[in-house]
Short mmCIF file of the C-alpha atoms (twelve columns), coordinates in Angstrom:
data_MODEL
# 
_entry.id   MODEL 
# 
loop_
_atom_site.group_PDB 
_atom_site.id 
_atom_site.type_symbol 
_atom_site.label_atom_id 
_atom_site.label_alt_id 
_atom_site.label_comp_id 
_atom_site.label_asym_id 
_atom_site.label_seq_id 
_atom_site.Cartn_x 
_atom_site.Cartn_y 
_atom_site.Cartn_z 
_atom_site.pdbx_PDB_model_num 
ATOM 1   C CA . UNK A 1   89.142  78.621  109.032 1 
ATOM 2   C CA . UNK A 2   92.599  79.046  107.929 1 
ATOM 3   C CA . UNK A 3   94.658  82.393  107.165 1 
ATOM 4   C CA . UNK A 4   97.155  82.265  104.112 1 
ATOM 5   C CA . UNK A 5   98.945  84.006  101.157 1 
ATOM 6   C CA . UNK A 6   96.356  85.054  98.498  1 
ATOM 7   C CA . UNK A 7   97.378  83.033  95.460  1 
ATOM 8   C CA . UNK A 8   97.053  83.779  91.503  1 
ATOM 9   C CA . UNK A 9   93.807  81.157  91.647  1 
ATOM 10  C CA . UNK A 10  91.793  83.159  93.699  1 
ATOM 11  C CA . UNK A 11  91.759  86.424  91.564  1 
ATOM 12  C CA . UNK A 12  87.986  85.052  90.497  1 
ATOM 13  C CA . UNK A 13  86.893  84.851  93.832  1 
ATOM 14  C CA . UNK A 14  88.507  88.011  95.130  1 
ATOM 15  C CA . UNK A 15  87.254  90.160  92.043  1 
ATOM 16  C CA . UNK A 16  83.738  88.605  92.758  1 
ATOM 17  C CA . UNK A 17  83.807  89.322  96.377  1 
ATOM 18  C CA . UNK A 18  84.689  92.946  95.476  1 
ATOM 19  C CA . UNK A 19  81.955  93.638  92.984  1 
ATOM 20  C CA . UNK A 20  79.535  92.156  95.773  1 
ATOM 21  C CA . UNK A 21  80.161  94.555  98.258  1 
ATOM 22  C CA . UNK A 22  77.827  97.560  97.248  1 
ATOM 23  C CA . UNK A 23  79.066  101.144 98.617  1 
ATOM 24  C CA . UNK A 24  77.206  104.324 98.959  1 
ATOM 25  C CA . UNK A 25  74.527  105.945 100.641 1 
ATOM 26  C CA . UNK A 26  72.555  108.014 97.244  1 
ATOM 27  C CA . UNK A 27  74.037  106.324 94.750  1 
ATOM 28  C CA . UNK A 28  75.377  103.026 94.783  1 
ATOM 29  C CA . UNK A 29  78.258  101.638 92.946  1 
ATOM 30  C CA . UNK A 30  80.661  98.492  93.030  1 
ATOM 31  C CA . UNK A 31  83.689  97.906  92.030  1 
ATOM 32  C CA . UNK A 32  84.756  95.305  88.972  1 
ATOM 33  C CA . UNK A 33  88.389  94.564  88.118  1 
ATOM 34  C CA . UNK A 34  90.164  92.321  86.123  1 
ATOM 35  C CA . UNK A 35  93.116  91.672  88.585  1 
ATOM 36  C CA . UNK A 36  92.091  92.040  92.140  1 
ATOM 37  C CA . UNK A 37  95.882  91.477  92.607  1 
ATOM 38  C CA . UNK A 38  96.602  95.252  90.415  1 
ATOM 39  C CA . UNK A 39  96.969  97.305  93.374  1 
ATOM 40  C CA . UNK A 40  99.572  94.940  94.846  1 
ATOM 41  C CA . UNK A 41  101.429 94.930  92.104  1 
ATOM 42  C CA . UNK A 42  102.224 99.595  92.344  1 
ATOM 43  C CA . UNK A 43  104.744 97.702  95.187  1 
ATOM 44  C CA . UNK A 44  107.747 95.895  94.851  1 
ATOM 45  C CA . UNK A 45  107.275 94.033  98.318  1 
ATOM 46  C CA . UNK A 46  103.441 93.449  99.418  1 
ATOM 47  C CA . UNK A 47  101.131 90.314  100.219 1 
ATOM 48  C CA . UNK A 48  97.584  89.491  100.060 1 
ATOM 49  C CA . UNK A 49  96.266  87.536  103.247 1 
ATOM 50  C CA . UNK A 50  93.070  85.682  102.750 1 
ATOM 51  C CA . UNK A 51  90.811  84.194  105.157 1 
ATOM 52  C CA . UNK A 52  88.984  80.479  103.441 1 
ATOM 53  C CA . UNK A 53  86.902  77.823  105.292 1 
ATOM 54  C CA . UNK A 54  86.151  74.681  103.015 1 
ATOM 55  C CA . UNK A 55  87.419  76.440  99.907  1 
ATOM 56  C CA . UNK A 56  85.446  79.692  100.591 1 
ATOM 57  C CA . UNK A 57  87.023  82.845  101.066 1 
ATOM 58  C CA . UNK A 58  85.512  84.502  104.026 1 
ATOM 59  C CA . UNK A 59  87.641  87.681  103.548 1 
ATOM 60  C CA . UNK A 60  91.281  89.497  102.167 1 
ATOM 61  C CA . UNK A 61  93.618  92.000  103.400 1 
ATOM 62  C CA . UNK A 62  97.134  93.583  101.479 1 
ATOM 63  C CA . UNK A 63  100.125 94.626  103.566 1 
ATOM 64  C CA . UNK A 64  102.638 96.655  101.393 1 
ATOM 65  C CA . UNK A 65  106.081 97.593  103.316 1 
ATOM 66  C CA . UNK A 66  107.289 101.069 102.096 1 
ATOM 67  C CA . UNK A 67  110.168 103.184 103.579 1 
ATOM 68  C CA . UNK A 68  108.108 106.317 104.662 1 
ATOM 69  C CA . UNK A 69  109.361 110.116 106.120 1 
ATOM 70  C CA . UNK A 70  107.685 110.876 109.514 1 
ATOM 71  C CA . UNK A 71  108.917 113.552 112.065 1 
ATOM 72  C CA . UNK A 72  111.680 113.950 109.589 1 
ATOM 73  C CA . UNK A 73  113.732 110.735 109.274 1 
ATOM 74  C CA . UNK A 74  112.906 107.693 107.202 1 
ATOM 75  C CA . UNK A 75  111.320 104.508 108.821 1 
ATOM 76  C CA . UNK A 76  109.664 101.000 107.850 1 
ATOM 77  C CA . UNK A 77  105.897 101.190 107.183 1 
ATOM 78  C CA . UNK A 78  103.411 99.257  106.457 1 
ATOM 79  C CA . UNK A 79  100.076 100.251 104.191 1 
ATOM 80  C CA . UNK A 80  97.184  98.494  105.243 1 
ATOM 81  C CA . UNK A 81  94.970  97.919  101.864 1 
ATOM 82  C CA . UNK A 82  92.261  95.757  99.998  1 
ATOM 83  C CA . UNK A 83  90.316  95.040  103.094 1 
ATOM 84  C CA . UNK A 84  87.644  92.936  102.048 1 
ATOM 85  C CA . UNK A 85  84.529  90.328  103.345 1 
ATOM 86  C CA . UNK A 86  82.816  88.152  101.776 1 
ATOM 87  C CA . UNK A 87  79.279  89.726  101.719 1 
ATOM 88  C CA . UNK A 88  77.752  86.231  100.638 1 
ATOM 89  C CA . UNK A 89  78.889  84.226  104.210 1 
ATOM 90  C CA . UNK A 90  77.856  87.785  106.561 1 
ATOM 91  C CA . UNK A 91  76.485  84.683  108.962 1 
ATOM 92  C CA . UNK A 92  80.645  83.921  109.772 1 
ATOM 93  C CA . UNK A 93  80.493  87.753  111.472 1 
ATOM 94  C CA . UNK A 94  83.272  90.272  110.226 1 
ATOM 95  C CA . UNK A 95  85.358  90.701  113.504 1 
ATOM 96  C CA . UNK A 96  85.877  86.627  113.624 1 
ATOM 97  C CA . UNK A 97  87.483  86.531  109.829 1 
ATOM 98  C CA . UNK A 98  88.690  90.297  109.727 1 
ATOM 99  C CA . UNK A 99  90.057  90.156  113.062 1 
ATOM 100 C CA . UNK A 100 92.522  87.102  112.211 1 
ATOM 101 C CA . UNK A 101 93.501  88.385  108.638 1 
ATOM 102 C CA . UNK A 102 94.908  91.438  111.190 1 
ATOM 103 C CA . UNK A 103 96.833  89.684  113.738 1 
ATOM 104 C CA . UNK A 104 98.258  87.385  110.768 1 
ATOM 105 C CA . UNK A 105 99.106  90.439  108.980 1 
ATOM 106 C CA . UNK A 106 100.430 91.977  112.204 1 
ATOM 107 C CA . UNK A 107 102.703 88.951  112.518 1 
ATOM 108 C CA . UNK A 108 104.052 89.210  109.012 1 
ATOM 109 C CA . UNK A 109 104.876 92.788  110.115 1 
ATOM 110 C CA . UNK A 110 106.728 91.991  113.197 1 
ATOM 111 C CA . UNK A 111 108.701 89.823  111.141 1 
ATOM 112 C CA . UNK A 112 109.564 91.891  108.804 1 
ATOM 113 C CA . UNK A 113 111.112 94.839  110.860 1 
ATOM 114 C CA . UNK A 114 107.755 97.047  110.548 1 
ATOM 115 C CA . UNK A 115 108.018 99.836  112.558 1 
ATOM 116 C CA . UNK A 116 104.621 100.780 112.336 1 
ATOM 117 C CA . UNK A 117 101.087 99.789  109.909 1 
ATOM 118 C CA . UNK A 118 98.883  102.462 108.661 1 
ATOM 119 C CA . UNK A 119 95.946  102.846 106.461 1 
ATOM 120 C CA . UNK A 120 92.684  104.876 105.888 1 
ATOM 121 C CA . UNK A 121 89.242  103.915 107.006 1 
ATOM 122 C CA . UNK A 122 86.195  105.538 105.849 1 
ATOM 123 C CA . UNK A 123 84.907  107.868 109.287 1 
ATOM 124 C CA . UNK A 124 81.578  106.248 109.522 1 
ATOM 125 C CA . UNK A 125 82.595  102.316 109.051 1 
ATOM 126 C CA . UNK A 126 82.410  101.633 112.646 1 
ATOM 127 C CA . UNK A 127 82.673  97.926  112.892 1 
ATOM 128 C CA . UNK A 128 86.310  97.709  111.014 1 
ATOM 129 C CA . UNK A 129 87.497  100.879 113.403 1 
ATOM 130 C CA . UNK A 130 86.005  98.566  116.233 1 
ATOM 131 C CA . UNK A 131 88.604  95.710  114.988 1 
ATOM 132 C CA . UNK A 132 91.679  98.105  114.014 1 
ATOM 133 C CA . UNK A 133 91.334  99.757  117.786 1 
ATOM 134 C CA . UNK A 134 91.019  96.356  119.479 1 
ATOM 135 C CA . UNK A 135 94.311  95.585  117.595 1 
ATOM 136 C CA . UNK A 136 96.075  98.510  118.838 1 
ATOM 137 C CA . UNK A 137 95.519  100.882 116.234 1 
ATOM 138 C CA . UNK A 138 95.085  104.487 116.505 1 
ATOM 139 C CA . UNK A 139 93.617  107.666 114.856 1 
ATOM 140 C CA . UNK A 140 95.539  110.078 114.110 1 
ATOM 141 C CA . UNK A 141 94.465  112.197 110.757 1 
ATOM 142 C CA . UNK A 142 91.319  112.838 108.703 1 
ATOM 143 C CA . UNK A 143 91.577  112.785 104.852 1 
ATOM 144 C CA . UNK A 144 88.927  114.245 102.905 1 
ATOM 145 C CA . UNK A 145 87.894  112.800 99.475  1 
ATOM 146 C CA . UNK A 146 86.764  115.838 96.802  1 
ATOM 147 C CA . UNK A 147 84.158  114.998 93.783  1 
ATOM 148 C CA . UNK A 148 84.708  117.259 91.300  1 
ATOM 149 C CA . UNK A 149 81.886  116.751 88.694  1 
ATOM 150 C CA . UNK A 150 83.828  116.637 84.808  1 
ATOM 151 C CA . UNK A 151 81.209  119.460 82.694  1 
ATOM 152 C CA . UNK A 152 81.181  121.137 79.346  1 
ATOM 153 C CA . UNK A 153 84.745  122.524 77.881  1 
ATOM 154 C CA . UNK A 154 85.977  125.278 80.091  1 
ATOM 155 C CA . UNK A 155 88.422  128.478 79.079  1 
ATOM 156 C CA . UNK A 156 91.655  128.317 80.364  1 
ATOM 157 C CA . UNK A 157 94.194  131.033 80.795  1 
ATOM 158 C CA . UNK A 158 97.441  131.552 78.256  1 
ATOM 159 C CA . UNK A 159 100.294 130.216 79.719  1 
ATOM 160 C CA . UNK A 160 98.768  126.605 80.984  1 
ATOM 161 C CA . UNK A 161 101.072 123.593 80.450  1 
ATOM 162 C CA . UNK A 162 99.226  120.379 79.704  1 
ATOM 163 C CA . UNK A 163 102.046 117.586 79.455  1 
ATOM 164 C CA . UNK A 164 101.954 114.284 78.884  1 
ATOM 165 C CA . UNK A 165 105.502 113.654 78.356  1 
ATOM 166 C CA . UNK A 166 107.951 114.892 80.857  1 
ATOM 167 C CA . UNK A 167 110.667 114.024 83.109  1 
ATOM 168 C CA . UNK A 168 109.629 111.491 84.958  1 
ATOM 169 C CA . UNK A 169 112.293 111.503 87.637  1 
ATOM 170 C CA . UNK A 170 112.999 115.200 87.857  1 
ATOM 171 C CA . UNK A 171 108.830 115.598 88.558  1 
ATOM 172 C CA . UNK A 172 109.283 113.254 91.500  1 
ATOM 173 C CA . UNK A 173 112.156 115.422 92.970  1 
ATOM 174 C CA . UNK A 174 110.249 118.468 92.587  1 
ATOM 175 C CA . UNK A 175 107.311 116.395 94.543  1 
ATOM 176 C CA . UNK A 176 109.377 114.836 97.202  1 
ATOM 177 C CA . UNK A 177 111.264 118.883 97.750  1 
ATOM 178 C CA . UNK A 178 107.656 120.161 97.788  1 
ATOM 179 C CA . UNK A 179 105.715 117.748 100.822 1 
ATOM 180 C CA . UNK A 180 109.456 118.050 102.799 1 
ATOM 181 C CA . UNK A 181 107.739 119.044 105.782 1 
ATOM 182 C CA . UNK A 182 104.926 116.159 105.900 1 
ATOM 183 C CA . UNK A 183 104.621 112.835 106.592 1 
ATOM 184 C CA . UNK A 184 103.895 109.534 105.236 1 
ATOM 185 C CA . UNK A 185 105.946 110.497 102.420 1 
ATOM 186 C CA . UNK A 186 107.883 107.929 99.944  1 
ATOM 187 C CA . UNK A 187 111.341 108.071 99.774  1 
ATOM 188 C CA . UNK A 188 110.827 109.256 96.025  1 
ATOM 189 C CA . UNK A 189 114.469 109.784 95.323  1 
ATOM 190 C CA . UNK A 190 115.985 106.180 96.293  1 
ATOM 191 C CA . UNK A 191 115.082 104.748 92.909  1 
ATOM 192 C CA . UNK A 192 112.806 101.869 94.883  1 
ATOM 193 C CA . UNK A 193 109.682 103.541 94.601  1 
ATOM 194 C CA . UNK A 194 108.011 103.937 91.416  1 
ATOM 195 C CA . UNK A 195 104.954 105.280 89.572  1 
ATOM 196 C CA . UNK A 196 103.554 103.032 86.644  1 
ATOM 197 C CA . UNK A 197 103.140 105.271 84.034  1 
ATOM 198 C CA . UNK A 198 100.637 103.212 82.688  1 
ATOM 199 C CA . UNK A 199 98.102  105.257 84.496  1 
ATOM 200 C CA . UNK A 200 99.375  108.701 84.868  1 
ATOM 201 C CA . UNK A 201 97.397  110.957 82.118  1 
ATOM 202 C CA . UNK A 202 99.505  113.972 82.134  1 
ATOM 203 C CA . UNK A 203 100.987 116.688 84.223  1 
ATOM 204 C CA . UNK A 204 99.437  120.368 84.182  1 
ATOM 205 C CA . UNK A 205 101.262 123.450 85.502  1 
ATOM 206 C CA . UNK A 206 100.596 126.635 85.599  1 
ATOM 207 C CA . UNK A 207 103.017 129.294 86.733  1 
ATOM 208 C CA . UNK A 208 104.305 127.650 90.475  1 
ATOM 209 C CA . UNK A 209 101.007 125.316 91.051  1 
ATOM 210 C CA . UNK A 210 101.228 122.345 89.295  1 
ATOM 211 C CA . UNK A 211 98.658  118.807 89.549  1 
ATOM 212 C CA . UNK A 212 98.947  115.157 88.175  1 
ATOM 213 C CA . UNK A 213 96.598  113.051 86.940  1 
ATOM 214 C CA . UNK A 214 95.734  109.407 87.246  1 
ATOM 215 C CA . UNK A 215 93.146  106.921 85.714  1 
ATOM 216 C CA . UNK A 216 93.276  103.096 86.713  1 
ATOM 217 C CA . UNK A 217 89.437  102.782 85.333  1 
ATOM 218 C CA . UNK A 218 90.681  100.015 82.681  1 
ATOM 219 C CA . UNK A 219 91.866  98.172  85.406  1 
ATOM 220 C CA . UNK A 220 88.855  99.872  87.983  1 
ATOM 221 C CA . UNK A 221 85.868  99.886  86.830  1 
ATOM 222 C CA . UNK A 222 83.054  101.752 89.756  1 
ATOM 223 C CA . UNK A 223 79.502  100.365 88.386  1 
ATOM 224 C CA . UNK A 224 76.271  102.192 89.377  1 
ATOM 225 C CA . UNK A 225 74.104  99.834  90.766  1 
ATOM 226 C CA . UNK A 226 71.167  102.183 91.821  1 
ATOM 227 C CA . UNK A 227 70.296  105.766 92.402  1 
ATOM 228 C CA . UNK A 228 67.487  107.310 93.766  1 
ATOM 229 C CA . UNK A 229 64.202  108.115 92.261  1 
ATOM 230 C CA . UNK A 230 64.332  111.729 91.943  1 
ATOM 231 C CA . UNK A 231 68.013  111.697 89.936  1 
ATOM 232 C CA . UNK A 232 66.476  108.850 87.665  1 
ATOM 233 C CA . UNK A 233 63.839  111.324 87.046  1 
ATOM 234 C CA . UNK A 234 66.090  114.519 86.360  1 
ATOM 235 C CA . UNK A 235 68.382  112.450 84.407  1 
ATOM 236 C CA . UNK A 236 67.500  112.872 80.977  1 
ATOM 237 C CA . UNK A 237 66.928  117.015 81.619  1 
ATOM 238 C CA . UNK A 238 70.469  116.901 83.026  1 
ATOM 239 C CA . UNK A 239 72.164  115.095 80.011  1 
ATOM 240 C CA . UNK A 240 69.892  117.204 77.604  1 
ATOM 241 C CA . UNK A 241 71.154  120.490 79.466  1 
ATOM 242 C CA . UNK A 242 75.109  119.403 79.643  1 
ATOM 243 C CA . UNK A 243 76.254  120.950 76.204  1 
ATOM 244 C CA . UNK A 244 74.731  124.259 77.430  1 
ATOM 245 C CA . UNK A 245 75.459  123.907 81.198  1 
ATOM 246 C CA . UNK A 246 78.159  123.079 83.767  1 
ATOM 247 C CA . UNK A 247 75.974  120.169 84.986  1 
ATOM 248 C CA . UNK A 248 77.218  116.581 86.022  1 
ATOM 249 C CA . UNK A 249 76.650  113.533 84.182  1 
ATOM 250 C CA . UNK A 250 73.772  111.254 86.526  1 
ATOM 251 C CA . UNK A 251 74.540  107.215 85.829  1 
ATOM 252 C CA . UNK A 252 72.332  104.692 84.874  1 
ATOM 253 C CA . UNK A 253 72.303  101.600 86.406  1 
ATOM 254 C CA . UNK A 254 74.869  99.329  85.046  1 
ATOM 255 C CA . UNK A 255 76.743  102.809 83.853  1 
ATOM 256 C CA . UNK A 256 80.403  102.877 84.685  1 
ATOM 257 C CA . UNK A 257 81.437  105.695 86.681  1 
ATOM 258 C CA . UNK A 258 84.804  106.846 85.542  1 
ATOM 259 C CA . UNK A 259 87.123  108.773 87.951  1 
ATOM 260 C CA . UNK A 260 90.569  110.350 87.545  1 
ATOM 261 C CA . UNK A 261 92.000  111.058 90.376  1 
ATOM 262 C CA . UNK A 262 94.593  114.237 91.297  1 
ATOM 263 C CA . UNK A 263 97.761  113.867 92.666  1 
ATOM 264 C CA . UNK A 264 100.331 115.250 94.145  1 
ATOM 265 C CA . UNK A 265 99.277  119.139 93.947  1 
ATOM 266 C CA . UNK A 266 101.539 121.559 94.497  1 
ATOM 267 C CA . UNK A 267 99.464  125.082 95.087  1 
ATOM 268 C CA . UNK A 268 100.926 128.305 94.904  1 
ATOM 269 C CA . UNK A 269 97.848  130.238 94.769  1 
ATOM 270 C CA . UNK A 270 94.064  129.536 94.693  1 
ATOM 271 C CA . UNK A 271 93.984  131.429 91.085  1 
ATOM 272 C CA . UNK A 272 96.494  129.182 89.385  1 
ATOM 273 C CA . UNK A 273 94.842  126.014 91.443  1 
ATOM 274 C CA . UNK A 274 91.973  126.871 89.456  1 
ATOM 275 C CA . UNK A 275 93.563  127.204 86.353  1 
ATOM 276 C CA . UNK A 276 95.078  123.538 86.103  1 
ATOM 277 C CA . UNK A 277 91.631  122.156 87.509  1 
ATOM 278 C CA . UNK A 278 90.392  123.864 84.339  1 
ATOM 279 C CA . UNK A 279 92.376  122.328 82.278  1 
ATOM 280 C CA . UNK A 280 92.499  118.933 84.266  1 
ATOM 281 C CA . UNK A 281 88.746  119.339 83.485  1 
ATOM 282 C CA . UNK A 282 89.258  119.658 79.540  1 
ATOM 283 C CA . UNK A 283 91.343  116.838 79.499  1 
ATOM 284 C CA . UNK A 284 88.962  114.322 81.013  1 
ATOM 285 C CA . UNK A 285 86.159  115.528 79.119  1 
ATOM 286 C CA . UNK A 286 88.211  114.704 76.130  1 
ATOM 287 C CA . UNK A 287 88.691  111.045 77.797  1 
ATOM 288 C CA . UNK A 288 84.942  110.377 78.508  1 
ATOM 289 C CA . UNK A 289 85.691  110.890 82.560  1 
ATOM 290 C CA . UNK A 290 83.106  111.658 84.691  1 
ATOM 291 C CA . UNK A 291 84.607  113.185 88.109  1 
ATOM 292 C CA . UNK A 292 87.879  114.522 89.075  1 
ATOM 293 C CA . UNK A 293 88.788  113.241 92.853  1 
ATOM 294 C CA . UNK A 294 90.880  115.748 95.119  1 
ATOM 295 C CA . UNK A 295 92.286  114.580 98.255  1 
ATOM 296 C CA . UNK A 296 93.726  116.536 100.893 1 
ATOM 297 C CA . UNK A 297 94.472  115.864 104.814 1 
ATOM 298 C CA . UNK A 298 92.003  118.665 106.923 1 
ATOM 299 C CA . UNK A 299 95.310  120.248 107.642 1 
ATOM 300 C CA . UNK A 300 96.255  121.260 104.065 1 
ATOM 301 C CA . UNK A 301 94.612  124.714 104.701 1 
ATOM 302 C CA . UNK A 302 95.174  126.215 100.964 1 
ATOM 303 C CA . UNK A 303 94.025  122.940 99.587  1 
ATOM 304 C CA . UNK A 304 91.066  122.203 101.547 1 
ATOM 305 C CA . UNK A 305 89.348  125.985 101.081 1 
ATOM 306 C CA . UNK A 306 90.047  124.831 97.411  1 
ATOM 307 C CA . UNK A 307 87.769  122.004 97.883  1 
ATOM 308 C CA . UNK A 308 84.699  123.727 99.115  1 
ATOM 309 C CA . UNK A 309 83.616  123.999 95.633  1 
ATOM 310 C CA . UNK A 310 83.502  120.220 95.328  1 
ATOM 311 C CA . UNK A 311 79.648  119.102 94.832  1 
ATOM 312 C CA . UNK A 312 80.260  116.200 97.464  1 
ATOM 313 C CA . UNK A 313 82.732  114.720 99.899  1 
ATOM 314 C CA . UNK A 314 83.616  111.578 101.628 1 
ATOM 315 C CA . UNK A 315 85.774  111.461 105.253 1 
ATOM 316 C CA . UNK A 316 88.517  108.945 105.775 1 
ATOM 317 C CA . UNK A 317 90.580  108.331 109.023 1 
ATOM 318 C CA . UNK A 318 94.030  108.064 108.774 1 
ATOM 319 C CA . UNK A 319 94.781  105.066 110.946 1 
ATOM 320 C CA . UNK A 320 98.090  104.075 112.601 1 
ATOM 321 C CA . UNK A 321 99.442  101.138 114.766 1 
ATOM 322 C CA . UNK A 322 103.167 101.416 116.135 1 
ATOM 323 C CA . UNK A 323 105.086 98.547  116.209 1 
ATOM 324 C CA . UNK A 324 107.595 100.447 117.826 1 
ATOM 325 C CA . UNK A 325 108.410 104.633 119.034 1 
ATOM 326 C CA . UNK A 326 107.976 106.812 116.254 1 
ATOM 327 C CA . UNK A 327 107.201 110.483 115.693 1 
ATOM 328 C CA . UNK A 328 104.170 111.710 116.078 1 
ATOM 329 C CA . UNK A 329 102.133 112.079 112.950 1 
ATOM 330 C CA . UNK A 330 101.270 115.405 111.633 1 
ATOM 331 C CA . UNK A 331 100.456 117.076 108.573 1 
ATOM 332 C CA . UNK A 332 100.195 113.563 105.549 1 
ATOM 333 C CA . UNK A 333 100.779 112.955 102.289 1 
ATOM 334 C CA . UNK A 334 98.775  110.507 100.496 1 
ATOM 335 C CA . UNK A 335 100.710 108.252 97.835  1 
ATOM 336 C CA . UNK A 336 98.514  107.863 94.582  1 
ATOM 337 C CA . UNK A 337 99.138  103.996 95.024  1 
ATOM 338 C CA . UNK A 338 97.357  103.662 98.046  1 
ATOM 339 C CA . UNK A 339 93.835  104.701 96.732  1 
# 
């Protein structure tokens, strides 16, 4: 087994090793893209590791180096992304393959003047927070995931911006002035990080609380690939009852399952918070979406009472491995990119 720079020739074998790996516990989707390598690419300076035995990749992992706030200074991070094994060669054993993918990664790292690698890894995946620990890493954070169903056309209050072309750079200052005080944060302002705007669907405020949008579904594509009996059977009731009713869209199998995500809230108040997820709802409706995604770290009080009203949840630990001293992590913000 050898560990090496992913190259443009393996994007068919990557993408197919992704839309192997089924996720879920109710329903189960998995994910299709076109360019395994489009994540990568939100970076200016990132690598793809692969693991391959005999011309078989056994596994992947992506390393992208940002400049990141914590404790209030800038330092040199790493995000840990893309981790990925080969569900069709399970008999090689993940900690073998996944295990060297890490300490080659850690290498590049050290090389590279890392101060420290994070990531996020979903709470209950116990085998890859069995590897990450034996490597060093730590837990610091939990990051909840919000599902936010997308339903029937909802009123929203006068006074509701719904933009979809603004300043782009003067957004990001406002963004960067408003998560000051937390950590893991780009250094927006520099002019080397950058938001494709290929994905961003538009920018909502109302009064001081404002959200933004994002949809990378043409480039990542969730599939259903089963769900259980008793939704299969209240499926057609619940699509005949959605012009009439706030009521979620159930998948087929085979459907896609399209998700915007929102970013980068700024909250003000719970009432205008509603508001713009209102209108964040009309606007996805409009776009044939089927869920709005929240995230927020546990310690993003406003935020997380907020998300109560989500119809389901998913728990990610925020992971982090110093290469050398650095602040203690508090209070995170999570970069669009990285999901």
């Amino acid at each position: 087994m050898i560990v090496r720079p992913a190259e443009a020739r393996d994007n068919d074998a990557l993408c197919r090793m992704e839309e192997k790996s089924v996720q879920g516990t109710q329903i189960k989707l998995t994910v299709r893209r076109r360019d395994y390598f489009f994540r990568a690419k939100h970076f200016r300076d990132s690598v793809l590791m692969v693991a391959e035995d005999n011309g078989v990749l056994l596994g992947v992992m992506g390393m992208a180096f940002q400049r990141l706030r914590v404790g209030g200074t800038f330092h040199k991070g790493a995000l840990i992304f893309d981790w990925r094994a080969n569900p069709e060669v399970s008999d090689r054993g993940l900690n073998p393959v996944m295990g060297r993918i890490w300490v080659a990664l850690d290498a590049v790292a050290k090389d590279r003047g890392v101060e420290f690698l994070f990531g996020l890894v979903k709470k209950d995946n116990v085998r890859s927070k069995r590897i990450l620990t034996r490597g060093g890493a730590q837990f610091v954070g939990t990051r909840k995931f919000y599902l936010f169903p997308v339903t029937r056309r909802r009123r929203v209050a006068a006074g509701v911006e719904v933009l979809d072309d603004y300043d782009f750079a003067e957004d990001r200052r406002l963004v960067a002035e408003h998560y000051r005080d937390y950590d893991l944060v780009p250094d927006w302002t520099s002019g080397e990080e950058t938001l494709s705007r290929k994905y961003c669907r538009g920018l909502i405020r109302c009064g001081q609380t404002s959200i933004r949008l994002w949809d990378s579904s043409e480039d990542y594509q969730k599939i259903a690939v089963s769900i259980p009996w008793y939704y299969s059977a209240a499926r057609p009731v619940v699509q005949a009852l959605r012009g009439l009713l706030p009521l979620p869209r159930i998948p087929a199998p085979g459907d896609v399952v399209r998700t915007w995500d929102v970013y980068d809230p700024i909250v003000h108040s719970q009432g205008e918070l509603c508001e713009v997820m209102r209108a964040a709802n009309n606007l996805a409706m409009e776009a044939n979406a089927d869920y709005l995604v929240v995230t927020a770290d546990t310690r993003e009080k406003e935020l997380t009472a907020f998300c109560k009203r989500a119809i389901a949840s998913l728990e990610y630990e925020i992971l982090l491995k110093p290469l050398v001293e650095v602040p203690a992590i508090t209070k995170t913000y999570c970069d669009i990119r990285w999901l």
